[in-house]
N, C-alpha and C positions, 0 to 999 in steps of 0.2 A: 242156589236160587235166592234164599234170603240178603246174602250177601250181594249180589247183583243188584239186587232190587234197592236194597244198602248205598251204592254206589250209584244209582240211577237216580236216587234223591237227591244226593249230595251234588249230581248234574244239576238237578233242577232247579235246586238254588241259584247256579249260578246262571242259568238257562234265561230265569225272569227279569237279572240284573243288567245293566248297560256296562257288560264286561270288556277287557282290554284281549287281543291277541297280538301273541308275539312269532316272530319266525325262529324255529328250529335248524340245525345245521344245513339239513337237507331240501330245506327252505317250505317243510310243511308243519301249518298253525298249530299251535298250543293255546290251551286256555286254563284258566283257572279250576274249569270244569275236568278238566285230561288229571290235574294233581290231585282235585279231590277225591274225586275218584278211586284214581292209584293208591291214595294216602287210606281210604276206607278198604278194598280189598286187601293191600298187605296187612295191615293190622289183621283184618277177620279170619285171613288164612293161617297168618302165622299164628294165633290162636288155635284156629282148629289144627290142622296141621304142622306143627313146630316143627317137625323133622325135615318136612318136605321145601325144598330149594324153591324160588318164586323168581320169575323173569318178569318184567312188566315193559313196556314198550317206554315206560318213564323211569326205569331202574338205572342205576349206574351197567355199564357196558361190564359184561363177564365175561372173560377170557376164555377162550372156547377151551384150552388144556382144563381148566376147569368144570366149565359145562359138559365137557366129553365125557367125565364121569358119572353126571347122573342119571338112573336107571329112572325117576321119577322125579319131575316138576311142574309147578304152577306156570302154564303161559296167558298171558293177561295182554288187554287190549283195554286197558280203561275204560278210553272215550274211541271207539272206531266210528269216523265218520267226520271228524272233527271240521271238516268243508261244509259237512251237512251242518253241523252244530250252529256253526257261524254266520251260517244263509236262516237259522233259525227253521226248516223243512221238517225237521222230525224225524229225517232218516238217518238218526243212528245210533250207535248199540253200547252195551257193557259186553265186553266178549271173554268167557270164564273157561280154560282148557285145563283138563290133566293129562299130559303127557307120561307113558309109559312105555320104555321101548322103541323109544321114535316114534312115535301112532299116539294120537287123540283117543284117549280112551271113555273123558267125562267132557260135555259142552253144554254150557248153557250160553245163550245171545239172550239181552233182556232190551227191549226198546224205551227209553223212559217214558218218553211224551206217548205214545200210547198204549205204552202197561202190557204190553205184546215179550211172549215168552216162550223159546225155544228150547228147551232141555234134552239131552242124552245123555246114554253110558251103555258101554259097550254089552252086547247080549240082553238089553233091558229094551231099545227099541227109541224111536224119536215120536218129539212129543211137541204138543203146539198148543199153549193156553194163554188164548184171550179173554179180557180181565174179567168177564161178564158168565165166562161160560168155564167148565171141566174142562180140562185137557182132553184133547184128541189123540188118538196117533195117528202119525202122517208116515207116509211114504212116497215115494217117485213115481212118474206116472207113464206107462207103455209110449215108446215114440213115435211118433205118426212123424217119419223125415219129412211128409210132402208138404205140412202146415207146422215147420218148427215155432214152439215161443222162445224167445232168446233174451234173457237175464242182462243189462246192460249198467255201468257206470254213468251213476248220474254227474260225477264230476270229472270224471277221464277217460278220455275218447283219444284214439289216435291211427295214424293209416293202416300197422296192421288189421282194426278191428272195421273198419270201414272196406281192407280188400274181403275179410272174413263174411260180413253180409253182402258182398256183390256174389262173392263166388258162391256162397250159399244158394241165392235167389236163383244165381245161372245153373245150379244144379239140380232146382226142385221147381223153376218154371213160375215161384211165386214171392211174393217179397214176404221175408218172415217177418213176424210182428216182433216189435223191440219194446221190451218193459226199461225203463231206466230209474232205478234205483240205489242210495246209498248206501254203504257200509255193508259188514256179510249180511244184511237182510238177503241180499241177492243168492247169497247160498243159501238161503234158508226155505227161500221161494221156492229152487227148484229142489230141495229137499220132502216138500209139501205137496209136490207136482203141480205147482202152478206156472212153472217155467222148463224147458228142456235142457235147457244148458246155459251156464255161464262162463265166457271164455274171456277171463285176462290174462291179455296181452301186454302189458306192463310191468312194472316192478308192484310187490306187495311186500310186506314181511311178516314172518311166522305167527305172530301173534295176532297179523288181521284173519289169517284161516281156520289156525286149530279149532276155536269152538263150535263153527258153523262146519268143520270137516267130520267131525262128530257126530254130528246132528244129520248130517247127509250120508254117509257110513253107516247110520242105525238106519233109515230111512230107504237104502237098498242102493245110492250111490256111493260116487268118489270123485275124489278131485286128483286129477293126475296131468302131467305136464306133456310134452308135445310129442314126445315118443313113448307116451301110456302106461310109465307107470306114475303108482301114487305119489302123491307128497308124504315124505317124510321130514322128522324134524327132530332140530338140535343135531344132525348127521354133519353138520359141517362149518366152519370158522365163521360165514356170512347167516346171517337172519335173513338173508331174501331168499323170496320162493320164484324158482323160474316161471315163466308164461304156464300158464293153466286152463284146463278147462274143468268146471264145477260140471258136474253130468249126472242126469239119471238111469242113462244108459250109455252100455258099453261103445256105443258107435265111435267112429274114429274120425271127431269133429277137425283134428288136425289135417283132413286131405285139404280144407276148407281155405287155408291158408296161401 
């Protein structure tokens, strides 16, 4: 958490300045904010942690014959939300994973601009402390299918997710309410049971989920892909995570589709 908080400064430096962004291979922003970041978590970890392997969505590319081997890593998201960053919104995160075994075992999401903090770890429970008050513990909240809340992408939208709310509404007679927000906040949302589900239908990669899959895993859900099982990770050559739904309950948002 320290180190997050760590990292979320070092955003905010760069947050207040009239900074430069530049386009990435895959043609999504970078900013000065995404390396400082990066550059403050691996220092802090490899510190605490020296033994432990570190991925960061800013790392040089590891060879998965290599990554195949570790039982235990750091997956990192510096700056998740980097769209949000650059629209200046506020919605987005430092995203901190320990991976054990393919499974999110530690998460923490820290939001800089409002001091909003997520934590987990496996068998201890999820937790949610705003800067004024103790931590709570949250959990997921029973689903009432007839009035879903639906978790949405405040900068990606596209026709799957658009036939996914018609056929929703044609199925429950009502039009579900759409929250739209940046970065894994949206997991986090429906972690705290203020959302029922969140369904991307897009591409993500491993290090936009783990920490918030964590957090939602101690919290009583999962995040699981279109034929229901969970996301796992580091299982295979590619860092992208299939089409997902973040969920607080088991229901099988994929009929939806």
């Amino acid at each position: 958490m320290a180190i997050a908080k760590a990292a979320g400064d070092a955003i905010m430096q760069v947050y207040s300045t009239d900074f430069d962004v530049v386009k990435k291979d895959d043609n999504s922003p970078l900013t000065q904010a995404d390396l400082a970041a990066h550059h403050v978590i691996v220092a802090s970890l490899s510190k605490l942690t020296p033994h432990i392997p570190i991925l960061t969505e800013e790392s040089e590319a590891i060879d998965y014959e290599i990554r195949s081997k570790w039982q235990q890593y750091w997956l990192i998201d510096p700056l998740d939300g980097t769209r949000e960053f650059v629209k200046r919104n506020g919605e987005f995160t430092v995203n901190i994973a320990l991976i054990d075994g393919k499974k999110p075992v530690l998460g923490v999401v820290y939001a800089p601009v409002t001091e909003l903090l997520y934590f987990a770890s496996q068998s201890y429970g999820a937790y949610k402390h705003a800067k004024s008050n103790n931590p709570e513990k949250i959990q997921t909240r029973l689903l009432n299918i007839k009035i879903p809340i639906i978790a949405g992408s405040r900068s990606h939208s596209n026709e799957k997710m658009q036939i996914f709310m018609r056929n929703l509404e044609n199925a429950t007679g009502e039009k579900p309410e759409l929250i739209r927000l940046g970065s894994s906040l949206k997991i986090c949302l429906v972690a705290e049971g203020l959302a029922d589900v969140y369904p991307r239908l897009g591409p993500t990669s491993e290090w936009d989920t783990a920490a918030a899959h964590c957090i939602l895993l101690e919290a009583g859900g999962d995040i699981v892909d279109e034929a229901g099982a969970s996301l796992s990770y580091n299982s295979k050559s590619s860092l992208l995570n299939p089409s997902f739904f973040a969920s607080g309950s088991m229901h099988n948002w994929a009929t939806y589709l």
